[in-house]
C-alpha positions in Angstrom: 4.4 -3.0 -4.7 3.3 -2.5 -8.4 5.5 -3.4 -11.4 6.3 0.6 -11.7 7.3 0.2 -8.2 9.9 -2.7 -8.5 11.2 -0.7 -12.1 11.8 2.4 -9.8 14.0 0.2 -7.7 15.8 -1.3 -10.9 19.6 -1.3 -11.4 20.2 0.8 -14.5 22.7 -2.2 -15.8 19.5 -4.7 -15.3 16.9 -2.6 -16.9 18.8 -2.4 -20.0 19.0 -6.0 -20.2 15.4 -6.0 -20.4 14.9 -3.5 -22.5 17.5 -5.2 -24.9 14.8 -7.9 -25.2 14.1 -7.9 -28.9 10.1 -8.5 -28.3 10.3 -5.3 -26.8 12.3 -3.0 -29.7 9.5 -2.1 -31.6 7.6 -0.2 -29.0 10.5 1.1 -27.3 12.0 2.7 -30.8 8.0 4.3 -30.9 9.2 6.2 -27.6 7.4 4.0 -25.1 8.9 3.1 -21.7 8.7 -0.1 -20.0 6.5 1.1 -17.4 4.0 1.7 -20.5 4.2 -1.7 -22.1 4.0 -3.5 -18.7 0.7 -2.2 -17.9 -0.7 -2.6 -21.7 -2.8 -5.7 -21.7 -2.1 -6.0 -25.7 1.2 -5.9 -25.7 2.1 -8.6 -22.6 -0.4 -10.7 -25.3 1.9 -10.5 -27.8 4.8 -10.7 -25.8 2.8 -14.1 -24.4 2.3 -15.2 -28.2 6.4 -15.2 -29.0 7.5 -17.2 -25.7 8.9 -20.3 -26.2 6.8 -23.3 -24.6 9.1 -23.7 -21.8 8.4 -19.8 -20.8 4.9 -20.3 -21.1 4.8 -23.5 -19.4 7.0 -21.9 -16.2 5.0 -18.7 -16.5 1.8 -20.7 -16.3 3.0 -22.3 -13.0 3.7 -19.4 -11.4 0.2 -17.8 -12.2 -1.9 -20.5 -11.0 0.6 -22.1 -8.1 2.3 -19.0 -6.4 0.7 -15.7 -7.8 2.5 -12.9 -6.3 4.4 -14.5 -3.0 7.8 -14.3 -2.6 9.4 -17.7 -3.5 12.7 -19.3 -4.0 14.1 -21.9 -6.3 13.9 -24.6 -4.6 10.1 -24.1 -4.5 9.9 -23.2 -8.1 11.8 -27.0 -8.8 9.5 -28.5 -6.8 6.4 -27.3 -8.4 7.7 -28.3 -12.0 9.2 -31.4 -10.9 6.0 -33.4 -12.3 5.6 -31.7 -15.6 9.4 -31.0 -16.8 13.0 -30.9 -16.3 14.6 -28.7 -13.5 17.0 -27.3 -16.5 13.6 -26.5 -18.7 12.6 -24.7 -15.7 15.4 -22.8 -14.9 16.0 -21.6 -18.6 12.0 -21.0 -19.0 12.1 -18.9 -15.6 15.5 -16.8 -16.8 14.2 -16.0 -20.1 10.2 -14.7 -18.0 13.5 -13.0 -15.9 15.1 -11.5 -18.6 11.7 -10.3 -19.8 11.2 -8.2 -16.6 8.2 -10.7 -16.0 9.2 -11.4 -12.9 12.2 -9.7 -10.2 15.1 -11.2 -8.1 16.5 -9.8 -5.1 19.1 -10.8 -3.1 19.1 -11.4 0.3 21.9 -10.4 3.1 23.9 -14.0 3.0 23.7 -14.0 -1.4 20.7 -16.5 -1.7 17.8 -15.6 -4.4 14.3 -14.5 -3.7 11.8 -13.7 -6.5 8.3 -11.9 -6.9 6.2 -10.9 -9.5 3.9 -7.7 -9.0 0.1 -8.0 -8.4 -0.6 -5.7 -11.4 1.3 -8.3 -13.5 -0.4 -10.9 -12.2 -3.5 -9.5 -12.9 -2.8 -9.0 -16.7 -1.9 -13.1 -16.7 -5.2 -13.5 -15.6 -7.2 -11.8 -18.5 -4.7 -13.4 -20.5 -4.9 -17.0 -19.8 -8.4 -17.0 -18.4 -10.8 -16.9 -21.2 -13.3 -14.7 -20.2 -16.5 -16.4 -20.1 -20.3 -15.2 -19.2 -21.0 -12.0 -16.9 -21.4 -13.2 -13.4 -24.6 -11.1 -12.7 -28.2 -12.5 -13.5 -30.8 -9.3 -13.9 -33.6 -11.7 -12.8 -32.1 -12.5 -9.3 -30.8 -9.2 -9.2 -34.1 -7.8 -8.8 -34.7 -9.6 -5.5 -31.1 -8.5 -4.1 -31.6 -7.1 -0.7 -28.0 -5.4 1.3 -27.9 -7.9 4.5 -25.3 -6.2 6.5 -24.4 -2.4 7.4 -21.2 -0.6 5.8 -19.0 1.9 6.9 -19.4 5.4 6.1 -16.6 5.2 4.3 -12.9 5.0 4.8 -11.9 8.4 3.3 -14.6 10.0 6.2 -13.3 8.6 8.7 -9.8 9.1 8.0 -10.8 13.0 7.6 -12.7 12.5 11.2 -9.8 11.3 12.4 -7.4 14.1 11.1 -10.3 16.6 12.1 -9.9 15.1 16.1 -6.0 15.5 16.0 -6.0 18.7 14.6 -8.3 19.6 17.7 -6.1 17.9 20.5 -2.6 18.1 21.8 -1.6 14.1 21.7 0.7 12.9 23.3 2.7 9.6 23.8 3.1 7.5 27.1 6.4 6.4 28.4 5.5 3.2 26.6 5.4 4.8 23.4 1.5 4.6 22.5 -1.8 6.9 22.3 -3.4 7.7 26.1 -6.4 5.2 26.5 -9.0 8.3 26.2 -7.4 9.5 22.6 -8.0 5.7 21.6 -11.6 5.9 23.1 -12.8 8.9 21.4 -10.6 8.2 18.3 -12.8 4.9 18.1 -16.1 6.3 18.5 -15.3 9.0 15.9 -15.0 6.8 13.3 -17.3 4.0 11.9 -14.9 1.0 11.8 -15.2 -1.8 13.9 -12.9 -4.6 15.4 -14.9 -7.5 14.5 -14.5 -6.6 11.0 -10.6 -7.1 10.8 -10.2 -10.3 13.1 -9.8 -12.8 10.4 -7.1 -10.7 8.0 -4.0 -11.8 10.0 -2.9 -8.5 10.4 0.1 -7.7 12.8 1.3 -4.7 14.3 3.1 -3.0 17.5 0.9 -2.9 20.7 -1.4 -5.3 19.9 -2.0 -5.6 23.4 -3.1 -1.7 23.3 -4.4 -0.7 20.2 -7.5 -2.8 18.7 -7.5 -3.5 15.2 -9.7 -0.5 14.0 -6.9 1.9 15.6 -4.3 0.0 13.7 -6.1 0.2 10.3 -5.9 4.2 10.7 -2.8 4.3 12.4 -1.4 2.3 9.2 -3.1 4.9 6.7 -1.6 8.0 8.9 1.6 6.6 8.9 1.8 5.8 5.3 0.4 8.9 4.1 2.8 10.7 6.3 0.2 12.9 7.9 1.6 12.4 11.1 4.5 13.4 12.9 5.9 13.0 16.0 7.9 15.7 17.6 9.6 14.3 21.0 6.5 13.1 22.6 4.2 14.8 20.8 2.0 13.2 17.7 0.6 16.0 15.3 -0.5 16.7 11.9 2.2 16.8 9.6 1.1 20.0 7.5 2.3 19.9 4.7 0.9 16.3 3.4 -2.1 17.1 5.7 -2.6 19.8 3.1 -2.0 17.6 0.0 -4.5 15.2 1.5 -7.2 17.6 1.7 -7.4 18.6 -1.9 -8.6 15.2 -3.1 -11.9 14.3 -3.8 -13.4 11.0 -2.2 -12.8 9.0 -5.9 -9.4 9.9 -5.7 -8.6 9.9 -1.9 -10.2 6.4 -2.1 -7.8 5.1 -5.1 -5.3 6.2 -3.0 -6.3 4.4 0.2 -7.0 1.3 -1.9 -3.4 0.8 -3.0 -2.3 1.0 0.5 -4.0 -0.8 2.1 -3.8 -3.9 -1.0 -0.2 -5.1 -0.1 -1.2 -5.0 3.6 -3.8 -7.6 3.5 -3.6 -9.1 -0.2 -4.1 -12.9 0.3 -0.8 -15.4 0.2 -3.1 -18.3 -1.2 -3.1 -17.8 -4.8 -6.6 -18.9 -5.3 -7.8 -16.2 -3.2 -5.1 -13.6 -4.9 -7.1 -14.5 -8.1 -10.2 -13.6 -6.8 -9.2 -10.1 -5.6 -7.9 -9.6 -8.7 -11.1 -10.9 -10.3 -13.7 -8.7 -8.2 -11.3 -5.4 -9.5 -12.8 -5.8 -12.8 -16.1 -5.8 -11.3 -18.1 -3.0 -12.4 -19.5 -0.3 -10.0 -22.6 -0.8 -8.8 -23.4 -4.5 -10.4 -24.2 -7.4 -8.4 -22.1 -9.9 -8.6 -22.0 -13.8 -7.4 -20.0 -15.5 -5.0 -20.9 -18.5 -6.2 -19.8 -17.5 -9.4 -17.0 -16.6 -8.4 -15.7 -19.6 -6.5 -17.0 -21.5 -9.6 -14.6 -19.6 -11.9 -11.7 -19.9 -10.5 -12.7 -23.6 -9.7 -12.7 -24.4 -13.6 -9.0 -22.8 -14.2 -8.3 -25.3 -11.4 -7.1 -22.4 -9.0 -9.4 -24.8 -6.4 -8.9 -28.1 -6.2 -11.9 -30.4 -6.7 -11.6 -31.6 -3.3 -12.0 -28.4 -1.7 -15.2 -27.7 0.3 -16.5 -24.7 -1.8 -18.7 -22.5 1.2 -15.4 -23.2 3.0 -13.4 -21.0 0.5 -15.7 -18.7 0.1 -16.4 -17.8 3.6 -12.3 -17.7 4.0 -12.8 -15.1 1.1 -14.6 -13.0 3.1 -13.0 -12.9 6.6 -9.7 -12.8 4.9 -10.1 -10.1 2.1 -14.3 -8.6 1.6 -15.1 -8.0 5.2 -12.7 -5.0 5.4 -14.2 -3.6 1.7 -17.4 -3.6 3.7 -15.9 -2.2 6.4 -14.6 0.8 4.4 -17.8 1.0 2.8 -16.3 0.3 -0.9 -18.2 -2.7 -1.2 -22.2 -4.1 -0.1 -23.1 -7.5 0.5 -26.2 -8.7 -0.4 -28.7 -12.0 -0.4 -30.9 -13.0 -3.6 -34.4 -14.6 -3.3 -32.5 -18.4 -3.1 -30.5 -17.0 -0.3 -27.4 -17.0 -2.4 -24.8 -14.4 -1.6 -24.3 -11.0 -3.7 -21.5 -8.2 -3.6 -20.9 -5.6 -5.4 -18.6 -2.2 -5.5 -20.8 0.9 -4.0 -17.5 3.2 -4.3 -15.1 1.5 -6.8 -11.1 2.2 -5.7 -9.8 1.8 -9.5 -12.6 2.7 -11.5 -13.9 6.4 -10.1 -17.1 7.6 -11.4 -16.2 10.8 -13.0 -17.8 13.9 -10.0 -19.2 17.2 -11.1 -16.4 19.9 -11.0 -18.9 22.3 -9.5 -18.8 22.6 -5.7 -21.6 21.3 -3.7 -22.7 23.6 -1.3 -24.4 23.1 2.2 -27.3 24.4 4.1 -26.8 27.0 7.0 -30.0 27.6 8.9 -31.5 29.9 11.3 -30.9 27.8 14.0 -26.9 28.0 13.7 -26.8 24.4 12.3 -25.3 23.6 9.1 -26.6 20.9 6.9 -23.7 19.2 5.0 -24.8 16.6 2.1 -22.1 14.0 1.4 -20.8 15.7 -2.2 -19.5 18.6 -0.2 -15.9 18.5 -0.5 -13.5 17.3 2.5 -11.5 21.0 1.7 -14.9 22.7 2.8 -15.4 20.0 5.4 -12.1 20.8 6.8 -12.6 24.3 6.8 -16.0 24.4 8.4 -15.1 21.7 11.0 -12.0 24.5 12.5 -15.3 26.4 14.1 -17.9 24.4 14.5 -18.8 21.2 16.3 -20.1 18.3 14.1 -22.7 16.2 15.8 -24.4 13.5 13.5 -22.2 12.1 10.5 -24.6 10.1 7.9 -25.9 11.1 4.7 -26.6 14.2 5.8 -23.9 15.7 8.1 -24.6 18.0 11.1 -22.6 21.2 12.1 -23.7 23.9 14.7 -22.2 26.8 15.7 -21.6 28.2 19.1 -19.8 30.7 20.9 -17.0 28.1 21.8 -16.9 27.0 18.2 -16.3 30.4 16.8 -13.5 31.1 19.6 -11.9 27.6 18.7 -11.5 29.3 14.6 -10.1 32.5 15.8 -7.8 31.0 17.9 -6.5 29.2 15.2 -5.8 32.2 13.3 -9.1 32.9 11.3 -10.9 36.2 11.1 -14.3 37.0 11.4 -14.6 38.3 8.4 -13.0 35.0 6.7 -15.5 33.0 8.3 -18.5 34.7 7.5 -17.3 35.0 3.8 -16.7 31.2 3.6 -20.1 30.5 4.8 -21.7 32.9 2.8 -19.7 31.0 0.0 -20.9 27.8 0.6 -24.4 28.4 1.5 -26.9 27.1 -0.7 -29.0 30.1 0.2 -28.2 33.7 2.2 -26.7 33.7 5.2 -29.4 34.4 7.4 -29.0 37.7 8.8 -29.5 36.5 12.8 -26.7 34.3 12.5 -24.3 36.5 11.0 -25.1 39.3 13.6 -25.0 37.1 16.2 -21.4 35.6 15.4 -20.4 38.9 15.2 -21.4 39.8 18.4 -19.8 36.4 19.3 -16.6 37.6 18.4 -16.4 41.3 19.4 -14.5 41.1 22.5 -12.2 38.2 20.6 -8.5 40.1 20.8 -9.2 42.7 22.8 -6.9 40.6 25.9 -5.3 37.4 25.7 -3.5 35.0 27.9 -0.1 34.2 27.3 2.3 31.8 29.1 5.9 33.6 29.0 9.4 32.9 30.8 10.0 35.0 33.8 13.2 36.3 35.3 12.8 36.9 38.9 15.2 38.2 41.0 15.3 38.4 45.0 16.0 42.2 45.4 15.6 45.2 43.7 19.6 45.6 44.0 20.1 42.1 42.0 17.6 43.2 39.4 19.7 46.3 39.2 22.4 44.6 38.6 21.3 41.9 36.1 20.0 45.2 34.0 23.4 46.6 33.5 25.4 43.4 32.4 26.5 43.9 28.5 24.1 41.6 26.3 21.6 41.5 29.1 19.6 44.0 27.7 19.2 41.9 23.8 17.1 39.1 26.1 15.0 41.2 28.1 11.8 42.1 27.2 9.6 44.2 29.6 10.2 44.6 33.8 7.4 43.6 35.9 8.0 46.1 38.8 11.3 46.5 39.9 12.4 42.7 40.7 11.6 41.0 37.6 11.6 40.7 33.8 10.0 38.6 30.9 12.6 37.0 28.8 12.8 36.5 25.2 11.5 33.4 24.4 14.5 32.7 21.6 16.8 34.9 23.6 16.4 32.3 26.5 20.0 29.9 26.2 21.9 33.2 25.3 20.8 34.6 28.9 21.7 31.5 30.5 25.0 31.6 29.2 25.5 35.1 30.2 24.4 34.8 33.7 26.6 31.5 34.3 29.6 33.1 32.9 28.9 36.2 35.2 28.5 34.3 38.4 25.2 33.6 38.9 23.1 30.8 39.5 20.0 30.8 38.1 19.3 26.9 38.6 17.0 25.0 36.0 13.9 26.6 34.3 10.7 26.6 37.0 8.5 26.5 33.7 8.0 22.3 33.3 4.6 22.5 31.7 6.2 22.6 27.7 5.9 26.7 27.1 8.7 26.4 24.4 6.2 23.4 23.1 2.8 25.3 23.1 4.5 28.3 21.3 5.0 26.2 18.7 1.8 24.3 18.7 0.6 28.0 18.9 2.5 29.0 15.4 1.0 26.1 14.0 -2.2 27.0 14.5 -1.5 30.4 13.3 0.3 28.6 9.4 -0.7 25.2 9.9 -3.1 22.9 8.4 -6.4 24.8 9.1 -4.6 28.2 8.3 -3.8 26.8 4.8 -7.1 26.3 3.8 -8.8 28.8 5.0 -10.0 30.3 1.8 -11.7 27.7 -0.1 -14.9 28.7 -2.3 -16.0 27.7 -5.8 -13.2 30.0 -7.2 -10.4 28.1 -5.6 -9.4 26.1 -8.7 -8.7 23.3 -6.3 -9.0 21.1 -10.1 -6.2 22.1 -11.3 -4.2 21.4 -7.5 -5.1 18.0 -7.3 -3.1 16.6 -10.5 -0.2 18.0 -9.0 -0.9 16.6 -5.4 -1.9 12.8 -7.0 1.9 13.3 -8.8 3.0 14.3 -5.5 1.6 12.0 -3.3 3.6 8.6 -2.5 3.6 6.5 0.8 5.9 5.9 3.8 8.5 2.7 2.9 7.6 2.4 6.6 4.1 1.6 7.9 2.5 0.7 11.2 1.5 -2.7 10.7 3.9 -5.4 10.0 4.6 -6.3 6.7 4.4 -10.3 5.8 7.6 -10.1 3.3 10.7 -8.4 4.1 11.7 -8.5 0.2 11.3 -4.6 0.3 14.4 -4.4 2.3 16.3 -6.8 0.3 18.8 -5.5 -2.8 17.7 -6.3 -6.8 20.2 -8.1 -8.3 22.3 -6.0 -10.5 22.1 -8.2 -13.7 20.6 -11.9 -14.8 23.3 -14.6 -16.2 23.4 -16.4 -19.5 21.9 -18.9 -20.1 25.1 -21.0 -20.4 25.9 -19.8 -16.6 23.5 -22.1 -15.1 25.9 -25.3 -16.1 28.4 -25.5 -14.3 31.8 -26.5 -16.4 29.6 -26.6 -19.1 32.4 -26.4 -21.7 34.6 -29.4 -19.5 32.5 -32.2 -21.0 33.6 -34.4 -24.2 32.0 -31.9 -27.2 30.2 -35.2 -28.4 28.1 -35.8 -25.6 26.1 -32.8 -27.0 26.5 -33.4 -30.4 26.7 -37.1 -31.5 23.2 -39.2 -31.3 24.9 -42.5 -30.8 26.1 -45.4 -28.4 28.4 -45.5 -25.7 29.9 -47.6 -23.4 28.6 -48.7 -19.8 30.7 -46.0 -18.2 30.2 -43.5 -20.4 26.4 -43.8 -20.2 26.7 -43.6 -16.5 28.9 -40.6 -16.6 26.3 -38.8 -19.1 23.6 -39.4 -17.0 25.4 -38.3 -13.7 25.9 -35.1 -15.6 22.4 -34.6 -16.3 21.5 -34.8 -13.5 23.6 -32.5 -11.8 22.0 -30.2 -14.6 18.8 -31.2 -14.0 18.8 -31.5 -17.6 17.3 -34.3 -20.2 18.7 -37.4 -21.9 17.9 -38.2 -25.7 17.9 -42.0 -26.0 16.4 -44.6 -28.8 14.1 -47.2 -26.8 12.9 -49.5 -28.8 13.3 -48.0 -32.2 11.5 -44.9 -30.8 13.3 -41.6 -29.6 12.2 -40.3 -26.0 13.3 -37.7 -23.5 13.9 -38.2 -19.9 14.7 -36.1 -17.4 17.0 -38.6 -14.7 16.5 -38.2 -11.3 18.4 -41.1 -9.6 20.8 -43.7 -10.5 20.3 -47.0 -8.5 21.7 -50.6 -8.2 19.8 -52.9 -10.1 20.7 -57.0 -9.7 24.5 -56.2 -10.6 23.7 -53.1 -12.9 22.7 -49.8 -12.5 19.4 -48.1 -13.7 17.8 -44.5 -14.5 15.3 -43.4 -12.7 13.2 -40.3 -14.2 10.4 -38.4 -15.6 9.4 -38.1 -19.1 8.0 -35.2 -19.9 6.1 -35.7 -22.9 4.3 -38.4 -21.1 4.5 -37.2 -17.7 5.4 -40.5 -16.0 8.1 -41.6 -14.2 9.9 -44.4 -16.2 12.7 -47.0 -14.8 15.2 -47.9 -17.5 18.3 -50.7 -17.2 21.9 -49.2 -18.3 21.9 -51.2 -21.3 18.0 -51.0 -22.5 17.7 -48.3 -24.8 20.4 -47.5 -27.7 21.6 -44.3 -28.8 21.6 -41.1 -26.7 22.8 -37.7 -26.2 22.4 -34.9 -23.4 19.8 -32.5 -24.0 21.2 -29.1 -22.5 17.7 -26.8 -22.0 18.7 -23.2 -23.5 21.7 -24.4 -25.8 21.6 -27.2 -28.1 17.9 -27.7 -28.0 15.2 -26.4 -30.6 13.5 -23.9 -28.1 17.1 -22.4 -27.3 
């Protein structure tokens, strides 16, 4: 999820704790909303600039050691352990809390979970990475060759997809999954492939059943909601089918991207830093891997001792290989053999498309020549009566008698048809094929078959009979001869009641093959989907639809393959302590132990430091005419005293000092009687 995303979720009693933050009252007086300054690179700088150096010290952990995984404290403690006090790191991580940097959620038993968006953790990284020279080299680039083939894009074959199920009745098997042959032709109709997804870690129902490629669009339907199932029965859902269909590729592929991100987005924080880093790639620019590696190698998000190729070929099998696979992103190889990538359809920087509609080619031969900038509204359309059979740069259509029937049927008229391809053409509509789908469609209408519920009765005396019951006549449509009827469809429980309360026994309904379903697969046809956009030419305005749809358009809580964090399920805390809350009887200790700089006895000393460290707090003391912090860890018996074991910060070492070797001291509570507090 995005920061927007976890503000949407917020308690109202927590957000206004942030937005009490005083580093934050100046652009919320100006009207703007936190949703606004979250996402504004400038002001999380300035916000960055008035942290105290325990914030930024915790906030720099979390950037380069976590990233965006769910963690707890215990983790958090553990990574500052070796650089500062676990009361420094609690205070520094409330106050990034209290700052809306970073959310808590509680889980089902009380204990505390945290995450910070990958949005915000993408701002960190412009702000404490300096940017340094472009990655891209125009003399190498020259000699940049594409080594391996793409998909045709993720968008296409997500409209392939829709395109096959608006053409077939699916349905589920008693194990609850697509017929083998719906998973065959489903595969072959689009362009992704299994090998590409092997190395993401994905996980999702039926494994056993569906391959990975299956998954990948099952995920997409699901979360897009363009799916519904209805008893055993999968179909288009038409309403978001119809939202869908409005977007151009830029924006159906902005959309796809920020699905599919949370699914796969790498737990490794090095490798969540270089996702984040190729999404300020620009379109279309050859860019390094080895340049990449090497970056994130000097802000030490790889540790010297890592094998480098080794990362970055885990880079690629975990997170690039399905960019290719969508066909969003190219690989390439330079004259040194050194590897290349670049964006070939950006998902968060669109290249602006002409408003105009692109039109296709319909030739004398009944095929229709569609180049890729035709819209997938036009697509749509022409795809409810005709057959595609090549999909590349150049798309192939024909039409055929079967074709045309398959758009009537769906509730199309001739005349609409023509008029959309004389739309679209890029030249006249040759006269032979509009004469000859005319002829195609004459007889269309003049008969049709019709499956319908049938009352038959053994003799024409029991007909009779049924006729003159009161009500019977209300269910009854017309006889067939003189021992049967056809029943009313929507009048059928009504007559079923009436005959049982009259004493007959008509037994169950002879009709298993799902009538009552196909009528309304048949009314879908007729309003559906395909009906909906039936009438799309360069007049439609569809412009001015799709701001409203891209408002519109949010995904499923609920995908099809598993999630690696549950934290979505969990509940945000309603509000963030004080600081004082994290010590425990913080106001049952002697005043003076806070206070007064001086010496104490044995017992005392031991008590102060036991207290600090329950705190996880830090000790003042005068060693050797010099004043130092330490942060005790232990207490241990030393030759018939006690010493104190801990780190000092400043130095970051671990020092060992006797109960009576240093002088004065005082506890140092993090957040209340210190100088950052």
């Amino acid at each position: 999820m995005n920061h927007a995303d976890y503000l949407a979720r917020m308690p109202q009693t927590l957000r206004k704790q942030i937005e009490a933050e005083p580093v934050y009252s100046s652009w919320l007086k100006q009207g703007e909303t936190l949703e606004q300054l979250f996402v504004n690179p400038v002001v999380m700088e300035t916000v960055y600039n008035r942290m105290t150096a325990r914030e930024r010290q915790v906030l720099q952990l979390i950037v380069t050691r976590i990233g965006c995984e769910p963690f707890d404290a215990v983790r958090l403690d553990k990574l500052a352990s070796s650089v500062m006090s676990g009361a420094d790191a609690k205070v520094g991580f409330l106050q990034l809390q209290r700052k809306g940097i970073c959310f808590i959620f509680r889980k089902s038993w009380g204990e505390h979970i945290y995450v910070m968006s990958p949005d915000m953790l993408a701002i960190w990284q412009q702000i404490l990475f300096v940017e340094d020279e472009g990655s891209s080299h125009p003399a190498e680039m020259e000699k940049i060759e594409p080594t391996e083939p793409i998909g045709a894009g993720l968008a296409h074959d997500l409209f392939q997809s829709l395109v096959y199920w608006s053409q077939h009745d699916i349905k589920l098997t008693k194990s609850g999954t697509l017929h083998k042959r719906h998973l065959q032709k489903l595969s072959e109709t689009v362009s992704l492939r299994d090998a590409w997804f092997e190395h993401t870690g994905i996980k999702y129902a039926y494994a056993d059943v569906y391959p990975y490629s299956i998954a990948v669009l099952m995920e997409l339907l699901t979360r897009l909601q363009l799916l519904e199932q209805q008893g055993d029965v999968v179909k288009l859902n038409g309403s978001s089918a119809r939202q869908w269909l409005t977007l151009n590729e830029a924006e159906q592929t902005g959309a796809l991207y920020r699905i599919w991100k949370p699914v796969v987005f790498p737990g490794a924080v090095w490798m969540q830093h270089a996702a984040l880093r190729m999404e300020n790639w620009a379109p279309d620019v050859w860019n390094s891997a080895e340049h990449l590696i090497h970056w994130l190698k000097k802000h030490k998000l790889i540790s010297t001792d890592e094998d480098l190729d080794r990362c970055a070929a885990m880079l690629e099998e975990q997170w690039i290989r399905p960019l290719l696979a969508f066909g969003w992103m190219e690989k390439g190889a330079g004259g040194t053999g050194a590897v290349w990538y670049r964006w070939r359809i950006h998902p968060l920087k669109p290249i602006p498309q002409d408003e105009e509609e692109a039109r296709f080619y319909v030739q004398p031969d009944f095929e229709i020549l569609v180049p890729p900038d035709v819209s997938f509204a036009a697509r749509w359309e022409l795809a409810s009566f005709a057959d595609q059979h090549k999909t590349d740069a150049l798309s192939v259509y024909s039409l055929s008698k079967e074709s045309l029937q398959r758009g009537l049927e769906s509730g199309r008229t001739l005349e609409e048809i023509v008029g959309f391809l004389a739309g679209y053409a890029m030249y006249e509509l040759p006269d032979n094929v509009k004469l000859t789908l005319e002829q195609w469609a004459k007889p269309f209408g003049k008969l049709s078959l019709q499956q319908v519920i049938l009352l038959r009765c053994e003799s024409p005396e029991v007909a009779e009979a049924i006729r003159k019951m009161a009500g019977a006549a209300e269910c009854l449509d017309e006889p067939l001869g003189d021992k049967a009827w056809i029943v009313k469809s929507e009048k059928l429980k009504a007559l079923s009641t009436l005959l049982d309360k009259s004493g007959w026994m008509a037994g169950k309904l002879l009709l298993l093959d799902g009538t009552a379903q196909a009528a309304d697969a048949d009314k879908e046809g007729q309003t559906g989907v395909g009906k909906s956009l039936k009438l799309i030419d360069k007049d439609s305005k569809l412009h001015l639809i799709r701001d409203e749809v891209q408002e519109e358009l949010r995904s499923a809580d609920k995908g099809f393959i598993y999630s690696r964090h549950a934290i979505s399920y969990f509940e945000m805390e309603q509000r963030l302590p004080n600081i004082a809350e994290l010590y425990p009887d913080l106001n049952g200790i002697p005043a003076a132990w806070m206070k007064d700089y001086r010496t104490y006895h044995t017992s005392t000393r031991r008590e102060m430091v036991e207290k600090a460290m329950e705190w996880k707090g830090v000790l003042q003391v005068r060693l050797d005419g010099r004043d130092r912090l330490v942060a005790p860890r232990k207490l241990q018996e030393t030759r018939g005293t006690w010493s104190m074991v801990g780190l000092e910060p400043s130095e970051l070492q671990e020092v060992c000092l006797l109960a009576d070797e240093w002088q004065e001291m005082k506890i140092i509570v993090p957040g209340i009687n210190d100088s950052n507090s």
